[in-house]
N, C-alpha and C positions, 0 to 999 in steps of 0.2 A: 508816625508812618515810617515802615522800614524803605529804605532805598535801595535798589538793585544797580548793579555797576554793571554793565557790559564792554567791551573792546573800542577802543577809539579809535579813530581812523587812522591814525599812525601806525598802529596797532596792526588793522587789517590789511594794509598796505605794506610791511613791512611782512609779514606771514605773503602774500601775497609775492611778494619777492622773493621770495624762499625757495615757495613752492614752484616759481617759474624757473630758478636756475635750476633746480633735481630736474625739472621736465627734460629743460635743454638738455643735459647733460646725459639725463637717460638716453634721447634720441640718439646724439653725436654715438653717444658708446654703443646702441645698437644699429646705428648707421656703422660704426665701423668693422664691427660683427658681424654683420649681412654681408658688407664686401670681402673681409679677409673669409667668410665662406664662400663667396663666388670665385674669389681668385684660386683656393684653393681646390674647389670642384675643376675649374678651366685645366690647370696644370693636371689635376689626376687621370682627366679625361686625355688630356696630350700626350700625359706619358701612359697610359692605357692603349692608344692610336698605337704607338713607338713598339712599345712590345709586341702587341700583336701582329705590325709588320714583320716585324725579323724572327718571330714565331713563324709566319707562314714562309718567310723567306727562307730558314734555317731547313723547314720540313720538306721543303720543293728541290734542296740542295742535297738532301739525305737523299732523297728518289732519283738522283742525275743518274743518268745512261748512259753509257759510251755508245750509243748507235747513233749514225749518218742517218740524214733524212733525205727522201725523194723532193725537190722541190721544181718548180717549170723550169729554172736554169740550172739543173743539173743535180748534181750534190751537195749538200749542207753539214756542215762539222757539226758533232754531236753537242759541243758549246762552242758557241759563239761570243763573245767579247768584244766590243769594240770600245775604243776610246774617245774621251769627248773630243770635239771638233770647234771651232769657232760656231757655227751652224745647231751644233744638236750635241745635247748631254750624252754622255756616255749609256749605253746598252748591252743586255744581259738576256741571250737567247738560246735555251739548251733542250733538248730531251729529258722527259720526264718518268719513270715506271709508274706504275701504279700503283697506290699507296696497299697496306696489309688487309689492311678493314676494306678494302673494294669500293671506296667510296670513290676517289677517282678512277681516271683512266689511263691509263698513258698518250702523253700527249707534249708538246711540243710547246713550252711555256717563254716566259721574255718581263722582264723587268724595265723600266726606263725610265726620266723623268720629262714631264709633260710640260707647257706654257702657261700653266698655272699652280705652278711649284706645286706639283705632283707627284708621286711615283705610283704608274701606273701597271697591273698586270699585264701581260696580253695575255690572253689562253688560243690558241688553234683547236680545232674540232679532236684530232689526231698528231697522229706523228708524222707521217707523207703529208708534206700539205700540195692540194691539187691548183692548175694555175686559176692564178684572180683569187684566192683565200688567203680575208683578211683576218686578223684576230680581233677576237671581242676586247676590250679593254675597259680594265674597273679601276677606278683610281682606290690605292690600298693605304696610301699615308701623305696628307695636305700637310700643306705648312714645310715644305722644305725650299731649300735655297742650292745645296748641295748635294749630287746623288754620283760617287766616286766607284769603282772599283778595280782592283788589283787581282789577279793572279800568281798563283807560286808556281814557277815550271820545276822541270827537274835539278837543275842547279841550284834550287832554295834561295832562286831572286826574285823577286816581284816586278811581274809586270803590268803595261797597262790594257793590254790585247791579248786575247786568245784564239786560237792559236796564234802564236810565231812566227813559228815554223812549218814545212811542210812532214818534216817528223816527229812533233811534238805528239804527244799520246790524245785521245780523246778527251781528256778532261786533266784538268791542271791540278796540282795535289790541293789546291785549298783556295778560296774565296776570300778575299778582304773586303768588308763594307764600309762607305764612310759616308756617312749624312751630314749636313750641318741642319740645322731648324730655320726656319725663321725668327725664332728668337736665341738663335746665336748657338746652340748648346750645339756640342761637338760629339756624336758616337761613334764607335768603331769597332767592329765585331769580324773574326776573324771563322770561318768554318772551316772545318777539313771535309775534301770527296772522297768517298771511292772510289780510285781508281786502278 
């Protein structure tokens, strides 16, 4: 009689063992696969957010106007600046033309950041704003901590208000932006106006 041998239990226990650490090991390495693809979809999508902020902010700064606006208390500077305060972040409220392609209007635009680290647009209907009109407001970029801005007058100083003066021109020769994130990264983007 022939005898047949098959695997002894050491045998299959010991293959058994084998094939559990390739498993674990598979998992762990496409466990870490899957996150360093989430982490990197979060960042792209963050700095996707970043650019097309200061895309639309760059484009709004291209169309600035030097025209005063009608408003219930009187007249309003064609840009307005103001500096932060203990109270409220700093704020950016200027005239707008209307872009080439006609897709906007002209109208009476404003930057700010909000109580839930925001920086929000304002849009007004127009450019006279009539009394009791508020602006609509869309938040354009979450996740921030810092919403800074400077002015270049004619002396090539930066400041932190526009106007100054009561003879400064309608618009200051250029924009400085300065965000920080919530996670810390630091930008700074400088535009020039037409002025």
């Amino acid at each position: 009689m022939k005898s047949s041998r098959g695997f002894t239990l050491i045998e299959l226990m010991t293959a058994l063992l084998v094939l559990s650490l390739l498993a674990l090991m598979s998992y762990r390495g496409l466990g870490a696969v899957l996150d360093a693809r989430e982490h990197v979809k979060q960042e792209t999508d963050k700095w996707r957010h970043v650019a097309a902020f200061f895309a639309r902010f760059e484009r709004d700064v291209e169309l600035a106007a030097p025209r005063t606006v009608r408003t219930a208390d009187g007249q309003a500077p064609a840009w307005l600046g103001t500096p932060p305060t203990a109270t409220a972040s700093a704020s950016l409220v200027f005239s707008r033309f209307a872009s080439a392609d006609a897709v906007d209007t002209p109208r009476r635009i404003g930057y700010r950041l909000n109580d839930k680290n925001e920086i929000e647009l304002w849009l007004w209907p127009g450019l006279d704003v009539a009394p009791d009109t508020q602006p609509a407001r869309y938040p354009v970029l979450a996740g921030v901590k810092t919403f800074e801005l400077q002015y270049l007058n004619r002396a090539l100083v930066w400041v932190d208000a526009w106007p100054t003066a009561p003879g400064d021109p309608p618009l200051p020769r250029a924009v400085r932006v300065r965000i920080v994130l919530a996670t810390n990264e630091e930008i700074v983007r400088i535009y020039a106006l037409q002025s």
